[in-house]
C-alpha positions as CSV (number, residue, x, y, z in Angstrom):
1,X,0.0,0.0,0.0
2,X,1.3,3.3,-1.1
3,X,2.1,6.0,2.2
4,X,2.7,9.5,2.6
5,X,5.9,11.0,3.9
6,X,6.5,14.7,4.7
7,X,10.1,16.0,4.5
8,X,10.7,18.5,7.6
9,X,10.3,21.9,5.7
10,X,6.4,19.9,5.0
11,X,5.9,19.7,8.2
12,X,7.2,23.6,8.9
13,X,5.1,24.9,6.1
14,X,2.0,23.1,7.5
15,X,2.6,24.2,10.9
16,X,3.0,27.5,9.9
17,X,0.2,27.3,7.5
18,X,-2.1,26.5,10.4
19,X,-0.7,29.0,12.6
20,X,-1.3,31.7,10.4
21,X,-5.5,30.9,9.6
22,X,-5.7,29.8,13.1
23,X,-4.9,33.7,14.0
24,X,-8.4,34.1,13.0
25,X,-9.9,30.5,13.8
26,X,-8.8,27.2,15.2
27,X,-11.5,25.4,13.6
28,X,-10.7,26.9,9.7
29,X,-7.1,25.6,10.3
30,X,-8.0,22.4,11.5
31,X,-10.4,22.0,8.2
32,X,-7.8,23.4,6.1
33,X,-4.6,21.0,7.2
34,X,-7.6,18.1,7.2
35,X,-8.1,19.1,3.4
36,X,-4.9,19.1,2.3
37,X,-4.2,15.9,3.6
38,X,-7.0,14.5,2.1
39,X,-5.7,15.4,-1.5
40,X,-2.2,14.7,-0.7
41,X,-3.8,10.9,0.2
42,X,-5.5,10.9,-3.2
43,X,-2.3,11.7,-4.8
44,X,-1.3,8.5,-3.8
45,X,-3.7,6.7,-6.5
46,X,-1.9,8.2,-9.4
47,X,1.1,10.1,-8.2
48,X,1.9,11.5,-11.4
49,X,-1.2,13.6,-12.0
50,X,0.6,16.8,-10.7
51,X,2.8,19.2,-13.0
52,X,6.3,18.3,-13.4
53,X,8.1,20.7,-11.8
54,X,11.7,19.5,-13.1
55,X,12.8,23.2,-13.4
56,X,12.6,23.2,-9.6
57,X,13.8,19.9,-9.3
58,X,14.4,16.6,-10.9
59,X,11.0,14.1,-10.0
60,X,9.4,17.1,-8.3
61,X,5.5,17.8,-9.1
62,X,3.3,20.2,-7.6
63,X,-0.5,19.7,-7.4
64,X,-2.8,23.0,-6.4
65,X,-5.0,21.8,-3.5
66,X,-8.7,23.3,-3.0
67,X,-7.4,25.5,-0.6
68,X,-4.3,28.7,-1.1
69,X,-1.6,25.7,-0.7
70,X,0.2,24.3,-3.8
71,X,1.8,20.6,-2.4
72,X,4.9,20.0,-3.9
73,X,5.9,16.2,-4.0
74,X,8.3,13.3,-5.1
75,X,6.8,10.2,-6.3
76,X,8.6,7.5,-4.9
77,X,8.4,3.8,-5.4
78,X,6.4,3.3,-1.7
79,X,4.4,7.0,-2.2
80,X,4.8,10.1,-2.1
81,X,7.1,12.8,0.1
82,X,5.5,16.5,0.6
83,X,8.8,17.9,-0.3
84,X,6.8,21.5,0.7
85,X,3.7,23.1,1.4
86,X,3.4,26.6,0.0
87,X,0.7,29.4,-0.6
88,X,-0.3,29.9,-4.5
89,X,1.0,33.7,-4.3
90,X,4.4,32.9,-3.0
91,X,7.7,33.5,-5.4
92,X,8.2,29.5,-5.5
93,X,11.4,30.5,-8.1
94,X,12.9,32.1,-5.5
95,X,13.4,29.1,-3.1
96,X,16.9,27.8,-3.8
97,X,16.4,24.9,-1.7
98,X,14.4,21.9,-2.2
99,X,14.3,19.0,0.6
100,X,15.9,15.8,-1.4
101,X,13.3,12.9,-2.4
């Protein structure tokens, strides 16, 4: 069965991520991280439905969740890793770093 890994900067940007709505509400950053899980797990089924993303990194995608987060991801022979978690309006050229697969 495939399984979902998160690198650490995943797990910053998702903390962060529910830090900043839960400012506002607990409850909407709850429902937010729970949806973006939820599409992350569907990625599972067909890993290679995001866009390629190779000018970022070889094997990266990135899929735009339902919510301001773009997941950006390895396939990997037992899943996926969340190599980041990132709002649609950030400058994603300008990260010069991307956790390995």
């Amino acid at each position: 069965m495939a399984k979902l890994f998160y690198s650490a900067s995943a797990e910053n940007d998702l903390l962060e991520a529910w830090l900043y709505v839960a400012e506002d509400s607990v409850t909407a950053a709850d429902r937010m991280l729970d949806q973006i899980e939820a599409e992350a797990i569907r990625l599972l089924d067909q890993p290679l439905m995001g866009r390629d993303r190779r000018e970022l990194s070889p094997g990266l995608r990135s899929w735009p969740t339902s919510t301001p987060y773009v997941l950006f991801y390895f396939p990997h022979e037992q899943g996926i890793v969340v190599a980041r978690v990132l709002h649609h309006a950030r400058d994603i050229e300008a990260i010069d770093h991307w956790p390995a697969q």
